[in-house]
N, C-alpha and C positions, 0 to 999 in steps of 0.2 A: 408458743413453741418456736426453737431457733431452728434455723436453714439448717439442711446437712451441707457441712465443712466440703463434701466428696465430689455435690453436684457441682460447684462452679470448676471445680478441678477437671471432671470429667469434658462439661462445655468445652474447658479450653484444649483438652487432649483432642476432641473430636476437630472442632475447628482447624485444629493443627494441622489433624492429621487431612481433613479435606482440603485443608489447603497446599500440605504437600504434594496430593498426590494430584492438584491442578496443572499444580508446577512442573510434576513427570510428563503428565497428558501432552501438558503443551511443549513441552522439552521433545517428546516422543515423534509430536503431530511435525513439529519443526525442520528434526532429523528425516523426516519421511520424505521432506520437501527438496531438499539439499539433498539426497546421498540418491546413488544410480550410475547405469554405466556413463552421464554425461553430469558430473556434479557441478552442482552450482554456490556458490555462497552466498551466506545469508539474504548480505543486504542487497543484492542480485534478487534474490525471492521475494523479499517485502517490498522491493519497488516493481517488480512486476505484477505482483497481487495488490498493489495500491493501485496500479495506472489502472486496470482491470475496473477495480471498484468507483476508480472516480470518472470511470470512462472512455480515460485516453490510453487507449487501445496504439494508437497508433500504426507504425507498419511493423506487426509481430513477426518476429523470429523465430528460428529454432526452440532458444530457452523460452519462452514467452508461449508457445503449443506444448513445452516437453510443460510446465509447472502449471498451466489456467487448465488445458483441455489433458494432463495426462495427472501428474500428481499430486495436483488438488485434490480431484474427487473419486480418487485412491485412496488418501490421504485420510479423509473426511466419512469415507464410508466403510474405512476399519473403523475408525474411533464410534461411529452409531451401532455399526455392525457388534462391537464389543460392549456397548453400551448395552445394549439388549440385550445381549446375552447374560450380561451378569445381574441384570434387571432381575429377568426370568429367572435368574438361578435362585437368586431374593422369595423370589414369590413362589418355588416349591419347594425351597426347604422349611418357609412359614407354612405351605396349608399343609404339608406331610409331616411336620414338626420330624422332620429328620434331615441333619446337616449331611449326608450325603448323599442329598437329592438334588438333580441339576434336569436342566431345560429337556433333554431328553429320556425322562425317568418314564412318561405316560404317553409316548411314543411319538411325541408332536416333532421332534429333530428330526427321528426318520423318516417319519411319513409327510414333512415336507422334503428331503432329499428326495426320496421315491418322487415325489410328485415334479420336481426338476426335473428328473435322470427319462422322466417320463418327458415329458415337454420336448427335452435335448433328443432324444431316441425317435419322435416321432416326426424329426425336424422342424418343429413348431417355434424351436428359441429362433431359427433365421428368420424368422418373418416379421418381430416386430422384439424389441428389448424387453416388454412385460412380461412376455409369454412365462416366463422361467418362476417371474416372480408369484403372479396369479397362480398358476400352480403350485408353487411353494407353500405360498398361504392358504389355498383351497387343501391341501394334502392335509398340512399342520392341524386346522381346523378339523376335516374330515376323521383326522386320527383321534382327535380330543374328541370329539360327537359319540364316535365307535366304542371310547375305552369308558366314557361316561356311559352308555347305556348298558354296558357290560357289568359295572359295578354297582348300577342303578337297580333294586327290586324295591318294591312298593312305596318309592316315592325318598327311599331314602339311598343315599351313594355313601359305600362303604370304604374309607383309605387305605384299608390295606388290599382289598380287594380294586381297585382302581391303581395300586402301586404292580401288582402282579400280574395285571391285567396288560400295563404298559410294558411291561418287561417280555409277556409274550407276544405282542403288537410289532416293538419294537425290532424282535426278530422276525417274522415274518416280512417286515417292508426291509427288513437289510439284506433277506434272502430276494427278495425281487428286484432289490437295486442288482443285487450278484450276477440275477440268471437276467437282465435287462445288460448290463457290461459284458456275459459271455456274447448274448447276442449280436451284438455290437459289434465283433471280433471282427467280424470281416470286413467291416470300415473301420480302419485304422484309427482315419481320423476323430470319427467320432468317438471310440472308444476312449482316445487320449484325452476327448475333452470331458468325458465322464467323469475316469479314473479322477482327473485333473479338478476337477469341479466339486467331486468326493472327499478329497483331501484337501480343500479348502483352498480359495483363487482369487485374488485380489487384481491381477492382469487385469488391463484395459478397462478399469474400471469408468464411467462418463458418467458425467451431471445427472441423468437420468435416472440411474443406482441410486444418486444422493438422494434424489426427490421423495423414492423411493423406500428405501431405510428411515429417511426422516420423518415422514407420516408416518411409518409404523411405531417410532420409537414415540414419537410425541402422544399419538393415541393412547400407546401400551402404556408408558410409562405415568401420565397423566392420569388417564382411567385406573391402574392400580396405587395410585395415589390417593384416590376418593375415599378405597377401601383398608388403606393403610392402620386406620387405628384400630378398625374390628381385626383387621388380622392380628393387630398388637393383640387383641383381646383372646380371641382363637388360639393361640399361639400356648394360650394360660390354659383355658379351659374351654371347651363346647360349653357346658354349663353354664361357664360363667356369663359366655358370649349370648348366650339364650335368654337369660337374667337380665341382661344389657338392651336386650330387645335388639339384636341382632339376628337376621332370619341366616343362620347359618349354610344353607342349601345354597340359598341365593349367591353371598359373598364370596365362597368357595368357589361357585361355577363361574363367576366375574371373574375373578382372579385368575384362577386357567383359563380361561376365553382370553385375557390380556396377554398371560407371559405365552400361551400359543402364537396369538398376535405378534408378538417381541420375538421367540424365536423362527418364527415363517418368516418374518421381514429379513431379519440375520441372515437367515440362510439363504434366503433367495439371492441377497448381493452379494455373498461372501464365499458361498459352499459349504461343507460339511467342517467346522469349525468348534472341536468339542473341550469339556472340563472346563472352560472359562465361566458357566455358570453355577460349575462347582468353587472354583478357584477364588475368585472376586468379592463372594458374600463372609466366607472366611477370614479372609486377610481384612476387610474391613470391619468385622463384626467387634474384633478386639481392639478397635481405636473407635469407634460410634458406639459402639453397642448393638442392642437388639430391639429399638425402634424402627418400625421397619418405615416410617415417615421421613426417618432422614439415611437408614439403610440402604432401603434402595436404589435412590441415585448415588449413594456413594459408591456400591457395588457395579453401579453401572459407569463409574468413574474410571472406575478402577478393572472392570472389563475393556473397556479402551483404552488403559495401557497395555494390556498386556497382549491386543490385538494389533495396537499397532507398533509395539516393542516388537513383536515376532515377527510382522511384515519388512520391518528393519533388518530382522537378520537373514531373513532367508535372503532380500536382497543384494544383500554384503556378502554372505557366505554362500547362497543357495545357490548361485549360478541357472536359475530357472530348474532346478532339477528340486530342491526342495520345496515342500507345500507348506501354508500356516499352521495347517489342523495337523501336520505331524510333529511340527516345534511343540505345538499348545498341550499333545497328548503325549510327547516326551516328558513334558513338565507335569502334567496332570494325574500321568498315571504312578509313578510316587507321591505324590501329594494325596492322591488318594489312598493309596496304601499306610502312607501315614497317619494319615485321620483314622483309618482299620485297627492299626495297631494302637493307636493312641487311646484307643474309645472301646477297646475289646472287651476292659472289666467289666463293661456295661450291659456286654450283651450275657444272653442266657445258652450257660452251657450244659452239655445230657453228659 
């Protein structure tokens, strides 16, 4: 039998296109570094992040604290931050086999916010830089435990029951982030950094974030890499997956336990940061395809552009007064409307 003519074509679309969108990343990560109220050029930035790496540190200035200690790992913990997210986004629209499923469908987004908002309110983030994050991930987790055993009866978890389930989940921790910011009212301060935090906050980002989001993303996105092919298979049929000798129960509950993972890490460094794991797996699905083996780092590619493209402009344009999450869900929430109306013949109507 002869090769199909289509696969080497499609290889080299895909490659292409991961290669394009490296070339954005790092275009994006670049501009991150150079643009601010104190800009710098380039080769000003590569030779201070050289002297850094080789050591000679020497006697640091201004520029040399604004680029190693302030927008590097600014810089570095969009791009993971969005990595993950579009990770996750990857890995619910494969086990709900529905494309407009994103990181916060089964309530792991909000109830790692809630678990923040909680941290931030009980003054616990001044006490040490984890605080915000363990919480984030402890919530995330905690929300994915609840809406599993919600959809769980006799041994078996139902998806549309587990999709319905997050969607009421979801609103009750956004009502308690609500009446946790009314409370707040009376410290200004803290309520600003609530709101602030809610609407996604890249500010003063430090090394520490990085550490941070990097573990998570390495864990998440390594660990749903193991389970990548049964998802390919999932993806087809339960049946078929079961045929395969695939313990379906099992890979399912991997796979949310990881993009939980990947979104609590997110949000912990980033704040309330949404549609990028609806966004990401989209735009990439029609240049790779629907292997989710090389999908989902590419979607996670391509969630760190468009995390740290948005970080750019709020910069430029925001004047500290605009957040990420409201650029991302400017952009998100026609895009979703779009896929609504594009996919509407699909659905069933009375």
């Amino acid at each position: 039998m002869g090769s199909d003519p289509a696969r080497p074509r499609h290889r080299l679309l895909a490659l292409t296109a991961i290669g394009i969108t490296v070339g954005l990343l790092v275009t994006g990560f670049v501009l991150s570094l150079m643009i601010g109220p104190w800009e710098l050029g380039f080769a000003e930035v590569v030779n201070i992040i050289s002297a850094h790496l080789a050591g000679q540190t020497g006697d640091p200035g201004p520029a040399d604290a604004i680029v190693w200690h302030g927008r590097l790992p600014r810089a570095i913990t969009a791009v993971f931050a969005g990595f993950a997210l579009g990770a996750a986004g990857t890995i619910m629209q494969g086990v709900f086999k529905n494309p407009l499923a994103d990181p916060g469908i089964i309530g792991t987004s909000s109830g790692a916010a809630l678990g923040a908002v909680i941290a931030i309110y009980l003054g616990l983030a001044a006490r040490t830089i984890y605080i915000i994050p363990i919480f984030a991930i402890l919530f995330a987790f905690g929300a994915l435990v609840v809406v599993l055993l919600v959809a769980t009866t006799g041994g078996l978890t139902s998806r549309y029951t587990l999709l319905l389930g997050g969607i009421a989940f979801n609103a009750m921790f956004a009502a308690l982030s609500s009446v946790i910011i009314v409370l707040s009212t009376e410290q200004s301060e803290m309520a600003r950094t609530v709101v602030g935090w809610l609407m996604g906050d890249l500010n003063n980002r430090s090394w520490e974030h990085v550490h941070i989001v990097l573990a998570t993303v390495l864990l998440g996105v390594l660990g749903s890499l193991l389970y990548a092919r049964d998802l390919n298979i999932l993806m087809i049929s339960e049946e078929l997956a079961l045929n395969f000798g695939v313990n379906v129960a099992w890979v399912r509950n991997m796979l949310l336990f990881f993009a939980a993972l990947l979104t609590g890490g997110a949000i912990a460094v980033a704040g309330g940061i949404g549609f990028v794991g609806l966004i990401a797996p989209h735009v990439m699905r029609g240049f790779v395809g629907s292997d989710n083996r090389l999908l989902i780092p590419a979607a996670g590619i391509m969630g760190g552009i468009i995390v740290v493209f948005s970080d750019c402009l709020v910069r430029i344009w925001g004047h500290g007064g605009i957040r990420i999450g409201v650029l991302t869900a400017l952009l998100g929430g026609p895009f979703f409307l779009f896929l609504i109306i594009r996919d509407r013949k699909k659905y069933i109507f009375f």
